[in-house]
LUMRO-794986 format. One record per residue (C-alpha): residue in three letters; x, y negated, z negated. Coordinates in nm, 3 decimals. Example, Ala and Ser with C-alpha at 12.3 -4.5 7.8 and 13.67 -1.06 7.14 Angstrom:
// residues 2
+--------+---------+---------+---------+
| drengu |       x |       y |       z |
+--------+---------+---------+---------+
|    ALA |   1.230 |   0.450 |  -0.780 |
|    SER |   1.367 |   0.106 |  -0.714 |
+--------+---------+---------+---------+
***
This chain:
// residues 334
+--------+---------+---------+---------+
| drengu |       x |       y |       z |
+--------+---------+---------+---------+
|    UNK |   0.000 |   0.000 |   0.000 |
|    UNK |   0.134 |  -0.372 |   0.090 |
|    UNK |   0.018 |  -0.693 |  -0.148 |
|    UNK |   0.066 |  -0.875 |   0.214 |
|    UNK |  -0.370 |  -0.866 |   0.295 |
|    UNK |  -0.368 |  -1.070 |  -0.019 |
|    UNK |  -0.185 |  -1.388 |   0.068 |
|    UNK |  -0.219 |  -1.340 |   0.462 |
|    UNK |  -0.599 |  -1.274 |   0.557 |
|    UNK |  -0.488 |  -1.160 |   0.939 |
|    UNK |  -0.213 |  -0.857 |   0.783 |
|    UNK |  -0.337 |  -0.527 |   0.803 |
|    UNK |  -0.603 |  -0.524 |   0.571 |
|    UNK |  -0.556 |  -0.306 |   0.244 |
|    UNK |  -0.879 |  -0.012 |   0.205 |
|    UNK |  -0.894 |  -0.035 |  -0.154 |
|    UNK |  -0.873 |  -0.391 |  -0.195 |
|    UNK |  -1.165 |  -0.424 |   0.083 |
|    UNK |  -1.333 |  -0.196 |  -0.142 |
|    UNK |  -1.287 |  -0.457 |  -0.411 |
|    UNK |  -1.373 |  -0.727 |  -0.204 |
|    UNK |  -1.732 |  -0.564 |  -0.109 |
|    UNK |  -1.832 |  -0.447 |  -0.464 |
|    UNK |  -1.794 |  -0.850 |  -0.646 |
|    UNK |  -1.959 |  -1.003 |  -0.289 |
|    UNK |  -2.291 |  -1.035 |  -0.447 |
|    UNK |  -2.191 |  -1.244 |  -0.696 |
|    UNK |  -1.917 |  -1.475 |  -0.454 |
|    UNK |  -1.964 |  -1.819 |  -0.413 |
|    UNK |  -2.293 |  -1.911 |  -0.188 |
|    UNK |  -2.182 |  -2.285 |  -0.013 |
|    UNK |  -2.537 |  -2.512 |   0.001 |
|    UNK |  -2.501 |  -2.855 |   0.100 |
|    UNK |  -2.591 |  -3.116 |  -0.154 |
|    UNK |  -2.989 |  -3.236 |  -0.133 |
|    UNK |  -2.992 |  -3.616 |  -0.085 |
|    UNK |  -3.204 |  -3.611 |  -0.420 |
|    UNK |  -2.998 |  -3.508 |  -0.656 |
|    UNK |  -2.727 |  -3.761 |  -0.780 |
|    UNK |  -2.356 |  -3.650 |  -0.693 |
|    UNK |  -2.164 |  -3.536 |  -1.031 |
|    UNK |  -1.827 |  -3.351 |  -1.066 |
|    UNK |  -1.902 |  -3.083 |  -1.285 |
|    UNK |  -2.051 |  -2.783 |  -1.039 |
|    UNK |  -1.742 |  -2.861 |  -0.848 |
|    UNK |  -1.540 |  -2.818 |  -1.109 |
|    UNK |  -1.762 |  -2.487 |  -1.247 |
|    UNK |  -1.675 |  -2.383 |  -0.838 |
|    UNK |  -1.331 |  -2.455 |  -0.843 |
|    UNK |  -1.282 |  -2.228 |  -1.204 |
|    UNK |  -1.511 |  -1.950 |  -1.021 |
|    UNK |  -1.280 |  -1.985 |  -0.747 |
|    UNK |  -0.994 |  -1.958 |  -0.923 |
|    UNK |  -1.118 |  -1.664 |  -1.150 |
|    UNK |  -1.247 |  -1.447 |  -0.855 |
|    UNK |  -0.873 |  -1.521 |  -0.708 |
|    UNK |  -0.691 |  -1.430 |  -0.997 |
|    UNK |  -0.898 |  -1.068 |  -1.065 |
|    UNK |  -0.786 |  -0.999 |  -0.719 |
|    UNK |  -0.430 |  -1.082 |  -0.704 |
|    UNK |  -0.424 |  -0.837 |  -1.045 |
|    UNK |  -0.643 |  -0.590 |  -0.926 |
|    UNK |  -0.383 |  -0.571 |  -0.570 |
|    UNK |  -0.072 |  -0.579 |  -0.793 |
|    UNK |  -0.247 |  -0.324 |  -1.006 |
|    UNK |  -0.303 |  -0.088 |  -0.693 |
|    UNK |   0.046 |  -0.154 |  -0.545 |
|    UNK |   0.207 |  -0.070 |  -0.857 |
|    UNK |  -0.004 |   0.271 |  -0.924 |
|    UNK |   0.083 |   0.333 |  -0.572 |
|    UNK |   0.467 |   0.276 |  -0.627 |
|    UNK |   0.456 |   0.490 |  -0.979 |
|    UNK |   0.255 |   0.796 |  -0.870 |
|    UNK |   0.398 |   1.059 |  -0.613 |
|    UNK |   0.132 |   1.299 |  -0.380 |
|    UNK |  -0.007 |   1.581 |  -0.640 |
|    UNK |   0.159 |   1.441 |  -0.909 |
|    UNK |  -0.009 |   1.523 |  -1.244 |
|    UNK |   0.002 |   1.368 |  -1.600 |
|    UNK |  -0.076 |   1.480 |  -1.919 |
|    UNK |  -0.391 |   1.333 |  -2.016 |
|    UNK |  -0.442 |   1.497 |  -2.394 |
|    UNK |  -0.246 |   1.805 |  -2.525 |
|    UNK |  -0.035 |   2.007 |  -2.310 |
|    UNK |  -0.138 |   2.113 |  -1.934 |
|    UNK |   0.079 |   2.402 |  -1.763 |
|    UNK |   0.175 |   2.344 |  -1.391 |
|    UNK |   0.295 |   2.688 |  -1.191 |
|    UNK |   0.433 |   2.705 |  -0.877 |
|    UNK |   0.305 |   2.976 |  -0.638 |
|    UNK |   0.491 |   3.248 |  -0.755 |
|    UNK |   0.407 |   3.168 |  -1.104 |
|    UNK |   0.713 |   3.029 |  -1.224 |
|    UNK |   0.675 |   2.716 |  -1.412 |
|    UNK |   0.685 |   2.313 |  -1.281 |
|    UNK |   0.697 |   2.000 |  -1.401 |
|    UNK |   0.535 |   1.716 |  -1.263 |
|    UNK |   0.397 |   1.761 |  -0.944 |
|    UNK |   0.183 |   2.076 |  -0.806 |
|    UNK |   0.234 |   2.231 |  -0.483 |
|    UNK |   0.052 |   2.374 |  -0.244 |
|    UNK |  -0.008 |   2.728 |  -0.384 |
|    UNK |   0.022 |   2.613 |  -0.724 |
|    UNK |  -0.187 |   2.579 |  -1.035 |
|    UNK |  -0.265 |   2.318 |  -1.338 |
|    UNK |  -0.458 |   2.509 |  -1.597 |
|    UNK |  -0.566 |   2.345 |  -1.920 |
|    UNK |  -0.611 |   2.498 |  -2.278 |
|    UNK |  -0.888 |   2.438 |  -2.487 |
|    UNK |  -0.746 |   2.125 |  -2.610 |
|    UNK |  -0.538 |   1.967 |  -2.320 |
|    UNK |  -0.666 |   1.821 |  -2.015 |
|    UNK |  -0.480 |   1.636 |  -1.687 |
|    UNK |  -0.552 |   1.360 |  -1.424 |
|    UNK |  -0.401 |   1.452 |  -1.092 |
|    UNK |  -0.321 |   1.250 |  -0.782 |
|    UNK |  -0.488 |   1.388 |  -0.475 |
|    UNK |  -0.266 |   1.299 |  -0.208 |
|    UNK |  -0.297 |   0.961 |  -0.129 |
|    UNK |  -0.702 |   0.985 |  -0.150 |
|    UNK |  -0.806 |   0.946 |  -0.498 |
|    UNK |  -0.785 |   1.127 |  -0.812 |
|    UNK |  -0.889 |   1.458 |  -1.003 |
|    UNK |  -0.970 |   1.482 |  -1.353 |
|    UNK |  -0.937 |   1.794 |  -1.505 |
|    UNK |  -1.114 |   1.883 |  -1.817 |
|    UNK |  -1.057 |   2.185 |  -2.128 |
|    UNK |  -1.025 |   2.509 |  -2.031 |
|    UNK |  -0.936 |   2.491 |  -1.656 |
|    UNK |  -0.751 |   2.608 |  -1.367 |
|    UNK |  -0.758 |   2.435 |  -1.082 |
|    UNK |  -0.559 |   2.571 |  -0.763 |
|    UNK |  -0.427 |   2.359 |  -0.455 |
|    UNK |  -0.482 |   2.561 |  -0.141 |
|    UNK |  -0.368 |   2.307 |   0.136 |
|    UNK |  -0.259 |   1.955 |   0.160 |
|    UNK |  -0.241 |   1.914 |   0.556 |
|    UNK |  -0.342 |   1.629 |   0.763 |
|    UNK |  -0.691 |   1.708 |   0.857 |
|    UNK |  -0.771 |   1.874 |   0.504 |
|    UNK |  -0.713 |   1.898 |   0.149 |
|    UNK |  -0.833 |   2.207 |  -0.004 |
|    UNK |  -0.850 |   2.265 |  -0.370 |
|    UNK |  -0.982 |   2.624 |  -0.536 |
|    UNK |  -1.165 |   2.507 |  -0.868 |
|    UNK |  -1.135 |   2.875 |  -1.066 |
|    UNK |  -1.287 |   2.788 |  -1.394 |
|    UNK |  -1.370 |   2.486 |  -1.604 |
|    UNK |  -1.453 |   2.112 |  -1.520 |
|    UNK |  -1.300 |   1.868 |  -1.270 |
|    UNK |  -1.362 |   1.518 |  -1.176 |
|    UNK |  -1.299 |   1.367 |  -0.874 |
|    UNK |  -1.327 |   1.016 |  -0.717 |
|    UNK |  -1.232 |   1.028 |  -0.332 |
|    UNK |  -1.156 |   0.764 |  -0.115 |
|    UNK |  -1.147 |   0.938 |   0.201 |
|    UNK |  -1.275 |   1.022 |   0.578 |
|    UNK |  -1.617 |   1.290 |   0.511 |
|    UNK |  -1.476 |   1.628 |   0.523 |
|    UNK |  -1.157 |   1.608 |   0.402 |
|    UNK |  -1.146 |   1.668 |   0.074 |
|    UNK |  -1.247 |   2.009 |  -0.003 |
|    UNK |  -1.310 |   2.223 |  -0.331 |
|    UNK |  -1.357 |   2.571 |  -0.320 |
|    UNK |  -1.569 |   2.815 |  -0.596 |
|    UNK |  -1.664 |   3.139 |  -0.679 |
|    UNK |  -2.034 |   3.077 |  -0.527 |
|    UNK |  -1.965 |   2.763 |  -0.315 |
|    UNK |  -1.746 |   2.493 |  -0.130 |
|    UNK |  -1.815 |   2.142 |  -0.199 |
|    UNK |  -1.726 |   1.912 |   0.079 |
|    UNK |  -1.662 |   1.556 |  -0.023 |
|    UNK |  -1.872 |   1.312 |   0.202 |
|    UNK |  -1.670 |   0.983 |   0.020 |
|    UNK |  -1.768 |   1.021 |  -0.306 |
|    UNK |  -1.737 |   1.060 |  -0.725 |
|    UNK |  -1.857 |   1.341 |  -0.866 |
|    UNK |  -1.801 |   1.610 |  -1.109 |
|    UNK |  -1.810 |   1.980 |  -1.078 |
|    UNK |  -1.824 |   2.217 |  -1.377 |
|    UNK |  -1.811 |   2.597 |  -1.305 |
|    UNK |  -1.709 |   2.952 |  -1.460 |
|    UNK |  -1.497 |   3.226 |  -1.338 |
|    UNK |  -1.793 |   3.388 |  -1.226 |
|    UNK |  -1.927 |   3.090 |  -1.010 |
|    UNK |  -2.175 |   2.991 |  -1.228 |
|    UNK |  -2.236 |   2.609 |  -1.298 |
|    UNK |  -2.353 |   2.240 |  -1.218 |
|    UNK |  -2.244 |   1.999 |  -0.935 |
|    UNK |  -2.374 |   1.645 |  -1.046 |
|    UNK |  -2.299 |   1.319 |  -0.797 |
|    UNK |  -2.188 |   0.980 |  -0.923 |
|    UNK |  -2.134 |   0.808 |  -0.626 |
|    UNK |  -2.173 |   0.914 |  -0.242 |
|    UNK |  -2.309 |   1.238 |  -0.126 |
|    UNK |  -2.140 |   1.597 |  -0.153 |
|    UNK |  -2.238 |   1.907 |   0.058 |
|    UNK |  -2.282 |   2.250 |  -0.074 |
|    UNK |  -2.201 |   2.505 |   0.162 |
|    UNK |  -2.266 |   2.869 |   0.106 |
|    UNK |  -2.345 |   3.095 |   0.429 |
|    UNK |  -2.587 |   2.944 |   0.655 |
|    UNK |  -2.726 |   2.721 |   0.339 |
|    UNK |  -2.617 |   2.327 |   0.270 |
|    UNK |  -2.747 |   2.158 |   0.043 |
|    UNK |  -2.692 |   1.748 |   0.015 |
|    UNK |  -2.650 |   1.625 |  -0.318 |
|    UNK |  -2.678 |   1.277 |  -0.310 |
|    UNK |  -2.557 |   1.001 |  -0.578 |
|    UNK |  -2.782 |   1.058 |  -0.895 |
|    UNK |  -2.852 |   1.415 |  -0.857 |
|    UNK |  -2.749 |   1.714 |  -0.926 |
|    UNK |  -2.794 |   2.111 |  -0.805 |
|    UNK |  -2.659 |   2.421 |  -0.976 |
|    UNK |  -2.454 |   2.665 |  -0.829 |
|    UNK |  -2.512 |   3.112 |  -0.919 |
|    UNK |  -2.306 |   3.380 |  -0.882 |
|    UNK |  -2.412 |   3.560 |  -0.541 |
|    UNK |  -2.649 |   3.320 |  -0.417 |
|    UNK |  -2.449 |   2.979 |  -0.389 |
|    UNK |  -2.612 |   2.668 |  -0.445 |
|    UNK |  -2.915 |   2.585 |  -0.574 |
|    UNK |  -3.214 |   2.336 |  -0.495 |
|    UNK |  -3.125 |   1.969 |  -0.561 |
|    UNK |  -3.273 |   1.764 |  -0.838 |
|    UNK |  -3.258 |   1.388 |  -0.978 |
|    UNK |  -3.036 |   1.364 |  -1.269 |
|    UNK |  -3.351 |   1.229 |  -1.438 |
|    UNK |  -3.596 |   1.502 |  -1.322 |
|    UNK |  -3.827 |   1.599 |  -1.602 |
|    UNK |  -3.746 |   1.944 |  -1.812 |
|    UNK |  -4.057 |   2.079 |  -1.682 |
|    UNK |  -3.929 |   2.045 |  -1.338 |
|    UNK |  -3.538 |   2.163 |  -1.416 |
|    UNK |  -3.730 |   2.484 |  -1.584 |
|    UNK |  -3.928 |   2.558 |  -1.246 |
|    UNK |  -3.606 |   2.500 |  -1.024 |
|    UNK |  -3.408 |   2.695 |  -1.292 |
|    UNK |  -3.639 |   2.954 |  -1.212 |
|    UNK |  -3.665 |   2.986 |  -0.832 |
|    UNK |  -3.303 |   2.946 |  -0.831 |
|    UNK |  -3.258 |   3.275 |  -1.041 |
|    UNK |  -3.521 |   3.438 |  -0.841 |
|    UNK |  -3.781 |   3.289 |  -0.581 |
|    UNK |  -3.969 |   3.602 |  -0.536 |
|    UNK |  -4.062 |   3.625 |  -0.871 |
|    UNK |  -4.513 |   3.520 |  -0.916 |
|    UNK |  -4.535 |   3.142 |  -0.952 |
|    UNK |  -4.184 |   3.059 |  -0.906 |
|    UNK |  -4.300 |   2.854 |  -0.603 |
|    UNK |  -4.602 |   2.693 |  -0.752 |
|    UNK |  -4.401 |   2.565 |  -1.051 |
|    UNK |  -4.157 |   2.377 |  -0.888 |
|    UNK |  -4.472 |   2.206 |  -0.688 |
|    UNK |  -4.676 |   2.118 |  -0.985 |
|    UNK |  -4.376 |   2.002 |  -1.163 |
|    UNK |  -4.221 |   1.783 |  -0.816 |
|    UNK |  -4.340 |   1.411 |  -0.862 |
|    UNK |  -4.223 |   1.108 |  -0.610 |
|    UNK |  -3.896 |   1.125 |  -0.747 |
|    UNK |  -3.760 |   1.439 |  -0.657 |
|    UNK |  -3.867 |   1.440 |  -0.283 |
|    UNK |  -3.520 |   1.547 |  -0.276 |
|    UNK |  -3.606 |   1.927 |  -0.396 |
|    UNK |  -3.940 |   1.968 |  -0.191 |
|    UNK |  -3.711 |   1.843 |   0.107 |
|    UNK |  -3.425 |   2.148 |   0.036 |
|    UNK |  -3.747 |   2.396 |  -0.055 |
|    UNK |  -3.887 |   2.376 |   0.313 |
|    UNK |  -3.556 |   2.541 |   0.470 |
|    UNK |  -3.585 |   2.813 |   0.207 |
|    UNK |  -3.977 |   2.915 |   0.225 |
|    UNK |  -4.065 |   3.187 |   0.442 |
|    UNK |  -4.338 |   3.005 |   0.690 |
|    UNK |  -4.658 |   3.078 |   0.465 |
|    UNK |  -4.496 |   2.922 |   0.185 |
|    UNK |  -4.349 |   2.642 |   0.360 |
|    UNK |  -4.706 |   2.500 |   0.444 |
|    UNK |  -4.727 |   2.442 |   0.116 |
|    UNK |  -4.467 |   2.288 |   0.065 |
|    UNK |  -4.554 |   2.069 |   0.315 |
|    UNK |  -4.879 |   1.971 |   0.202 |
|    UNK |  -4.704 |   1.892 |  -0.139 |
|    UNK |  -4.465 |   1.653 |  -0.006 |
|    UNK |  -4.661 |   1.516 |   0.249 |
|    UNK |  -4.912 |   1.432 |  -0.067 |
|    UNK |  -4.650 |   1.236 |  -0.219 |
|    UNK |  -4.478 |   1.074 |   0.083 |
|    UNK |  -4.616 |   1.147 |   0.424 |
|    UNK |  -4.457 |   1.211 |   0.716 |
|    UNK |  -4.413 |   1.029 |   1.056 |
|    UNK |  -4.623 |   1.102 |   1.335 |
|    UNK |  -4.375 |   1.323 |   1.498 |
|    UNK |  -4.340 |   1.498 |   1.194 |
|    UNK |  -4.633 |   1.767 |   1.216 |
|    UNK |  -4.732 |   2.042 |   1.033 |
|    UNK |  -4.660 |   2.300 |   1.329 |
|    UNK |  -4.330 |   2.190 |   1.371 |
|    UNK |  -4.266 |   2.203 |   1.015 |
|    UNK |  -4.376 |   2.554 |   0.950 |
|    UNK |  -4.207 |   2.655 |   1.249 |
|    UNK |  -3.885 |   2.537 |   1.081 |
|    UNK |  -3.781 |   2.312 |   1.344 |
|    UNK |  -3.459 |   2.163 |   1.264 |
|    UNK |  -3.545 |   1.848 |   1.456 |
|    UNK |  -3.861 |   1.776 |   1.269 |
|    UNK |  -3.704 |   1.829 |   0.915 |
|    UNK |  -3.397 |   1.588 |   0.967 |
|    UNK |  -3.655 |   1.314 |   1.121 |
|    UNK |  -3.847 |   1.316 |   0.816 |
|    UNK |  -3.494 |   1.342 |   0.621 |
|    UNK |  -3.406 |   1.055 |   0.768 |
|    UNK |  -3.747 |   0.848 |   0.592 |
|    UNK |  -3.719 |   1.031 |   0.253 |
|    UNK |  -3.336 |   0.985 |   0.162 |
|    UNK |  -3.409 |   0.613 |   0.127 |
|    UNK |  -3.532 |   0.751 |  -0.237 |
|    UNK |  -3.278 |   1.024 |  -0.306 |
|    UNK |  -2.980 |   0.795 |  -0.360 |
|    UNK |  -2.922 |   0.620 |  -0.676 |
|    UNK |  -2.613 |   0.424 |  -0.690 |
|    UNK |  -2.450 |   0.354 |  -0.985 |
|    UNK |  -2.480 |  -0.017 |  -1.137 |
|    UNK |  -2.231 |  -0.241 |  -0.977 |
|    UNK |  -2.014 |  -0.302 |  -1.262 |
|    UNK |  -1.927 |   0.068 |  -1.252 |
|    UNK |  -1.862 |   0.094 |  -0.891 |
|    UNK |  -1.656 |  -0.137 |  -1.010 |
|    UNK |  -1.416 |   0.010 |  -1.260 |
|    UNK |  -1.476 |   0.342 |  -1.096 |
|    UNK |  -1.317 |   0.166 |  -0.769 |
|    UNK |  -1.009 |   0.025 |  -0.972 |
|    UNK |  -0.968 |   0.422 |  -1.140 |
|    UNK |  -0.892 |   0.590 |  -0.820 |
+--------+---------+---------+---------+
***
């Protein structure tokens, strides 16, 4: 990273510090000329000028703040974040510092470690884990999450960053999120910021800022829910997900699905066999109808076109961004 973009607005501008730029532009400096009416006085320019000043100074720190993490840190380097984290090269001898492709950083129950992920963001990692780093090549970075809890924030193109699990792989679409799993598979993929696919087979499952979706051991992900979803409605997804043949699986999860969680009924008409999926149409067309090209043939029939169309209306609601002061700080942490 260069300072340059800072001092010179036509240098190659700096990602992170656009970044920056974008999240305080609602609250930048709006020019209106003066009304005739109101009699001239000093004090808003000078209230301007300190504004000015302030908004400069928290972004000549915030690019010196960058450029020095940038000069301190190395590619997959990791630090100690609370007791003490073991690093192991691929053949299992030990490291220090920085993990390699092949290698792993496994916590105790009482350590835990930040790690640099490339040049794209960072990775939390929490008790009891062991994470694994597959690849680090230029169209890819592949990471094998074995057990415990990790936390990423990514800064990068969709598709690159990749984390791999007993029952899934979670491809980062730009994003924060965290991802908590056992050696088994089981466990819970919830989304900060951005949107992260679930891939397991033929299944994908978007999980978009403010929601979550749980992944199980031999059937990969599960359906997608708000964060806030009611426990009446995590209990009937809980459910299906365990088994969706089981009597009244299906009607649970529609008499519990409200105008908030569009977001399951959405995932639940690529998974119901035809019958099923007409009534899962008339539940979410009850709560947010479709557009005219959007029919109930075409939705039964399972036509891929038809589903993405109406997609395309209902993730408008999914997505719930994260206030903008933490956007914010969770900008400055990567």
């Amino acid at each position: 990273m260069t300072d340059d973009y800072l001092w010179d607005r036509s240098a190659t501008p700096d990602p992170k510090i656009q970044r920056l730029e974008a999240l305080l532009r609602p609250v930048a400096h709006a020019h209106a000329p003066l009304r005739r009416d109101v009699v001239a006085s000093t004090s808003p320019r000078i209230r301007v000028a300190r504004w000015g000043m302030i908004a400069a100074g928290i972004l000549v720190v915030a690019g010196g703040w960058f450029a020095a993490r940038d000069r301190a840190t190395s590619p997959w380097s990791v630090a100690t974040m609370q007791g003490a984290p073991v690093i192991r090269s691929a053949d299992g001898s030990l490291a220090r510092g920085v993990v390699a492709p092949g290698g792993v950083v496994e916590t105790d129950a009482r350590s835990s470690a930040a790690i640099t992920v490339g040049r794209i963001g960072r990775a939390e990692l929490g008790p009891g884990s062991r994470l694994r780093l597959l690849g680090a090549g230029p169209s890819e970075h592949r990471l094998s999450l074995e057990r415990g809890t990790m936390h990423a924030s990514i800064d990068a193109p969709p598709r690159y960053f990749l984390v791999q699990t007993a029952s899934a792989l979670a491809v980062d679409l730009g994003c924060v999120y965290t991802l908590t799993v056992d050696e088994r598979g089981n466990g819970l993929l919830t989304v900060e910021e951005g949107e992260v696919e679930l891939q397991h087979g033929d299944v994908r499952v978007a999980v978009l800022a403010g929601n979550s979706a749980a992944l199980r051991n031999g059937s990969g992900p599960g359906l997608p829910f708000p964060v806030r979803a009611s426990a009446a409605l995590r209990r009937a997804i809980e459910a299906y997900d365990t088994d969706p043949t089981t009597t009244g699986a299906l009607d649970a999860v529609l008499a519990a699905a409200d105008s908030q969680s569009t977001i399951t009924l959405w995932h639940l008409l690529q998974r119901a066999d035809p019958a099923s999926r007409e009534r899962v149409f008339a539940r979410l067309a009850a709560i947010s109808p479709p557009p005219a090209v959007v029919t109930r043939e075409r939705i039964v029939r399972g036509e891929s076109g038809a589903l993405q169309r109406w997609r395309t209306d209902l993730q408008r609601a999914w997505e719930i961004e994260p206030p903008l002061w933490r956007r914010a700080w969770l900008a400055m942490r990567r």
